[in-house]
N, C-alpha and C positions, 0 to 999 in steps of 0.2 A: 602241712605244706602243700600249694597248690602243686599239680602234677604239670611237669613239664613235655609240651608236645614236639617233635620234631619240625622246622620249619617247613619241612615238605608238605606236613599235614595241613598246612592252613590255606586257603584261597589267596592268591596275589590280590584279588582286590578286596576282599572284604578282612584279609587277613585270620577271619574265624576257621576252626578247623571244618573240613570239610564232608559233609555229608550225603552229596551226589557229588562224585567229582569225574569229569568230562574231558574228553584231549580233545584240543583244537588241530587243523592242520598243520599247523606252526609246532606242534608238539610238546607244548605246554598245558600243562591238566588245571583247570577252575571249577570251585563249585558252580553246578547249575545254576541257579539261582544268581547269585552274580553277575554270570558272564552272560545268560538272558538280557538281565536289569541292561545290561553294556549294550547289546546288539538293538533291545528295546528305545536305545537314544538316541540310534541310528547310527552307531559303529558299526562299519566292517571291515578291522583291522584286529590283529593280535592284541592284547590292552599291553606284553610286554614288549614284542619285536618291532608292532607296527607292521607286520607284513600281511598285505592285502588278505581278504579270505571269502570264500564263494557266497554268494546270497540266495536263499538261507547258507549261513554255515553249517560245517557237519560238526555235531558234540558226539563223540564218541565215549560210550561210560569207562572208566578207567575203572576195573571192578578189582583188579590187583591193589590196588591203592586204597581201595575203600575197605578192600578187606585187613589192610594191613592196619588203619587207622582203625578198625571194630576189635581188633585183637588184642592194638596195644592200649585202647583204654577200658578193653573188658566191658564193653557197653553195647549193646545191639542198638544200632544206627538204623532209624525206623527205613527203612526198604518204600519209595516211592509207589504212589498206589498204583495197584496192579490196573494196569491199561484195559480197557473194553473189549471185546473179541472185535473187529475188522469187520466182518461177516454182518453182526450185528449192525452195527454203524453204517453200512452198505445197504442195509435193506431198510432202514429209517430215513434214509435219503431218498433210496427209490421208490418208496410205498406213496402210492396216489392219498391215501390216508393218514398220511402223517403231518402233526399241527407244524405251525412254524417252528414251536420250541425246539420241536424236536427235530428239525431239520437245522437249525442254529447249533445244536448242541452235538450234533451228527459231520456238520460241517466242521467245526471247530476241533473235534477230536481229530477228524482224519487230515486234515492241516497238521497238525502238532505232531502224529503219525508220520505221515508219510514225507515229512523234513529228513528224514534220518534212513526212510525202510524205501529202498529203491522194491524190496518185493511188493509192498504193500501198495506201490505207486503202478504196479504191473498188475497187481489185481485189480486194482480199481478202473484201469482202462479195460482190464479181459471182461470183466464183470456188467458193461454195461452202463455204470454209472454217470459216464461222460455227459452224458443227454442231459441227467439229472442235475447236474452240477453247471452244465449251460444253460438250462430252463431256470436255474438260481440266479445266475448273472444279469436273467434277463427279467428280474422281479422287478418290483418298485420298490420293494423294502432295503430301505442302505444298508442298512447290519447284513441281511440275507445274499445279497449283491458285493459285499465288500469280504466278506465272508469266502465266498463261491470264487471269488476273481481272485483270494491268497491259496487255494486248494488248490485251482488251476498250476498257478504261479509252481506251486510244488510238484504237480503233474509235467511239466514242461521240461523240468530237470534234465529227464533223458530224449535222448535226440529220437528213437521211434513215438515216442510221443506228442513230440512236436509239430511232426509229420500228420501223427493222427487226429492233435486237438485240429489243425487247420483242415484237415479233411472232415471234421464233425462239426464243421459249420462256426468254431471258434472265433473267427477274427469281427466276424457281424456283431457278435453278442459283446467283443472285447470295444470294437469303435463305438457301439451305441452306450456302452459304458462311458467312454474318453467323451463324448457328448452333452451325456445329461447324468452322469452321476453326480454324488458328493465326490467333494477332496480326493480324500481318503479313497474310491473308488477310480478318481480318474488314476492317481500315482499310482497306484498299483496295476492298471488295465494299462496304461504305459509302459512298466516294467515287465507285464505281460509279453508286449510286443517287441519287446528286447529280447527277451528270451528266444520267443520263436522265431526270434528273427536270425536266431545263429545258423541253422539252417539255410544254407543259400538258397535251393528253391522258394524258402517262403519271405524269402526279401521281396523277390518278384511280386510275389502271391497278394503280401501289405500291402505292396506298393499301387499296384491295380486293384484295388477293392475301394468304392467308391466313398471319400471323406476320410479315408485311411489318413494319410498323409496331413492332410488339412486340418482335422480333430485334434493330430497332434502339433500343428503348427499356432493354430488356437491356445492349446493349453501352453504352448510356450510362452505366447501373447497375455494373455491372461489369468497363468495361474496362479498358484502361490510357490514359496521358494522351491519345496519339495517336490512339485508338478513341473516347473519350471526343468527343475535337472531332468527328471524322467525322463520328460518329452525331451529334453535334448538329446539324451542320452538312444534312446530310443528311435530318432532321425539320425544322429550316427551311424546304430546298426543297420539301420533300413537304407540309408544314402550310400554304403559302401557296396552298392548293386549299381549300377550308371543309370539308369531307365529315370531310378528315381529320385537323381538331383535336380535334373530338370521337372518332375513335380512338383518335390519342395520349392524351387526356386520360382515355380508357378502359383503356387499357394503363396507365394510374400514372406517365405519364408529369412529372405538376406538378411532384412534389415532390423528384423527382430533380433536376429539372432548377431549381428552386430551393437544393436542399442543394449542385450542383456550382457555381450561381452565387456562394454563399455562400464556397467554398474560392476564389473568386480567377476564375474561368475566365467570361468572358463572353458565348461563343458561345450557350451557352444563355438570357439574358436577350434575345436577340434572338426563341427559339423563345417564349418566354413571353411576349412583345409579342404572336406571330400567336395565341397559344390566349387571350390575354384577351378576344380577339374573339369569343370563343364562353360562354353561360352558363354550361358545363359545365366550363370553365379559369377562370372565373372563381369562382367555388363551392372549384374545389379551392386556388385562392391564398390565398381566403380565411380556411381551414379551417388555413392554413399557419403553426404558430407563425414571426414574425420575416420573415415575407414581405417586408412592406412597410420593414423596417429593413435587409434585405439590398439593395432593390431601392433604398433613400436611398442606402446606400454605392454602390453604382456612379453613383447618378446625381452624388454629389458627386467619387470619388475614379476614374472611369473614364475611358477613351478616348472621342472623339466619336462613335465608335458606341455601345456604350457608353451614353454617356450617353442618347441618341437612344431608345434603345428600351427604357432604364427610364423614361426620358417618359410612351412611348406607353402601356406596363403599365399607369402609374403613373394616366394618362389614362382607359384602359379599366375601372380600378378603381374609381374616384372618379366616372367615371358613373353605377358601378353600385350604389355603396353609400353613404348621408354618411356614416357609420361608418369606415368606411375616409379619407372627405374628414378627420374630425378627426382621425383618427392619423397623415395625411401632416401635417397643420397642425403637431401637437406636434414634427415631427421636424425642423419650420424647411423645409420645401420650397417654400412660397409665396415665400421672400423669396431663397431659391437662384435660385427660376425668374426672378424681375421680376434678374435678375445676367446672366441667361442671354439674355435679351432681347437684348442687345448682344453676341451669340457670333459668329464669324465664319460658323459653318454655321449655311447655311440652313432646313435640317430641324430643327436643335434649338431653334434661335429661333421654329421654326411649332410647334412641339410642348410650346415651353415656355409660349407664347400662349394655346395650348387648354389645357391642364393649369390656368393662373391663372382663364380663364374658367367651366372647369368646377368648382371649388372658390368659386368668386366665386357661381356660379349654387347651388350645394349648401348652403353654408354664409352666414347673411345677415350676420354682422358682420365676416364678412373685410377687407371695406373700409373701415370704419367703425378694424380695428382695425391696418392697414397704410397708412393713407390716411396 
């Protein structure tokens, strides 16, 4: 008779009993292997709760659990191979004599390392290494450059580091990445600039470094889906500094990022929220055939972000124009927003408040003809 396992023993998604098993932040444990294959297809969500989780996520080994499932099937559960010393891997990066391989394969270790070992992300910066792993970014070889720019990406993690990649000359080697890499290197040198860009001083820092901005408004222009988001996502973090909406919005950034909003993609109507804060994004939305009809569709048929931040657009437009208050009027927005009132989120219900207000203050018979 087959032996029967505990349900707890087996992966939620592959359902096999579990042989590295892992907690997510969400506090559900998955084989390794698995919940990789998951994050490897571009999930970053719990695969049970759905509730967001950091990128990289942290897998934490559940060794209670692993031990529990080796005892009750009397089996020794092969133990995952024992990792490289650090030290080593450190010095096969920095040795002027070391082949490609072996800087590929030195890189690739301490990526996979240092997702998990905030010490090992602190030795690597005490260590010297940074120079080394910049001088990779800045090869010609894609593997070697794509490699370098996800090492980085886990250096970043912590907030002294972030300070320190941009003070070791980081963002040069990350924009000439966003310029002339492969794909795969620009999304990731994008994601780079997310990162550091938590940092308020190095918002500034992006944002005045020559083609910073630009690089990234290009690859919104022309990348593919995955660059696409980056680079929005990454003009987000950089625009929520004032200096640089009016870059982006000097780079030609508006209307791309209205034509992508238009194809379905809403990361960019969140960028379009921060630049209507400024007269110079506001000037160019307006100038936008279909703006305001693109910015109705999300706010009717979008997620709660989404909706959220064609509000606030929609808010920043209407302050600044009644022109604009009467074309949001024709498209039914007033009587969406007073629906919206009673939303369960809280920001969309303060933002659809101000939006009725500011049209109520622009326009004198709205109440007269919604009362």
């Amino acid at each position: 008779m087959a032996t029967q396992f505990p349900d707890d023993f087996r992966c939620p998604i592959s359902l096999d009993i579990m042989s590295d098993p892992v907690i997510l932040s969400s506090g559900h444990t998955f084989d390794r292997p698995s919940i990789q294959r998951w994050f490897d297809t571009g999930h970053r969500t719990c695969p049970i709760t759905k509730m967001p989780l950091s990128d990289p996520a942290s897998l934490i080994p559940n060794h209670a659990l692993r031990s529990l499932i080796s005892n009750y099937t009397h089996v020794s559960i092969p133990r995952p191979k024992s990792d490289p010393e650090p030290q080593t891997l450190i010095l096969a990066l920095t040795s002027p004599s070391s082949t490609l391989t072996s800087k590929l394969n030195s890189l690739g270790q301490l990526t996979r390392l240092s997702k998990r070992d905030s010490g090992l992300r602190r030795r690597l910066t005490e260590s010297g290494a940074m120079s080394a792993v910049l001088n990779c970014v800045g090869s010609d070889n894609p593997t070697l450059q794509e490699k370098a720019l996800n090492l980085l990406l886990n250096l970043s993690l912590d907030d002294d580091n972030k300070v320190g990649l941009v003070a070791e000359g980081a963002i040069g080697r990350v924009v000439a990445a966003l310029r002339g890499g492969s794909p795969d290197c620009r999304a990731v040198a994008a994601t780079l600039l997310t990162s550091l860009a938590v940092v308020e001083v190095n918002k500034a820092t992006i944002g005045a470094y020559p083609h910073a901005i630009r690089a990234l408004v290009s690859l919104l222009r022309d990348g593919n889906g995955r660059e696409k988001k980056e680079a929005a996502t990454a003009l987000y973090a950089i625009c929520s500094f004032p200096d640089n909406r009016r870059r982006a919005v000097d780079c030609g950034a508006v209307p791309i990022l209205i034509r992508i909003a238009g194809s379905g993609l809403e990361r960019p109507v969140e960028v379009l929220g921060l630049l209507a804060k400024c007269k110079e994004g506001r000037d160019e939305m307006v100038k936008f055939n279909h703006c305001i009809q693109i910015l109705v569709r999300v706010l009717k048929n979008g997620s709660s972000r989404g909706v959220q931040y064609s509000l606030l657009t929609l808010n920043s437009l209407c302050s600044y124009s009644k022109e604009i208050c009467l074309e949001v009027l024709k498209e039914g927005v007033f009587e969406f927003c007073v629906g919206l009132l009673e939303d369960d989120n809280e920001k969309i219900r303060r933002n659809a408040s101000s939006l009725i207000q500011v049209l109520r203050e622009n326009v004198s018979w709205v109440d007269t003809k919604f009362s």
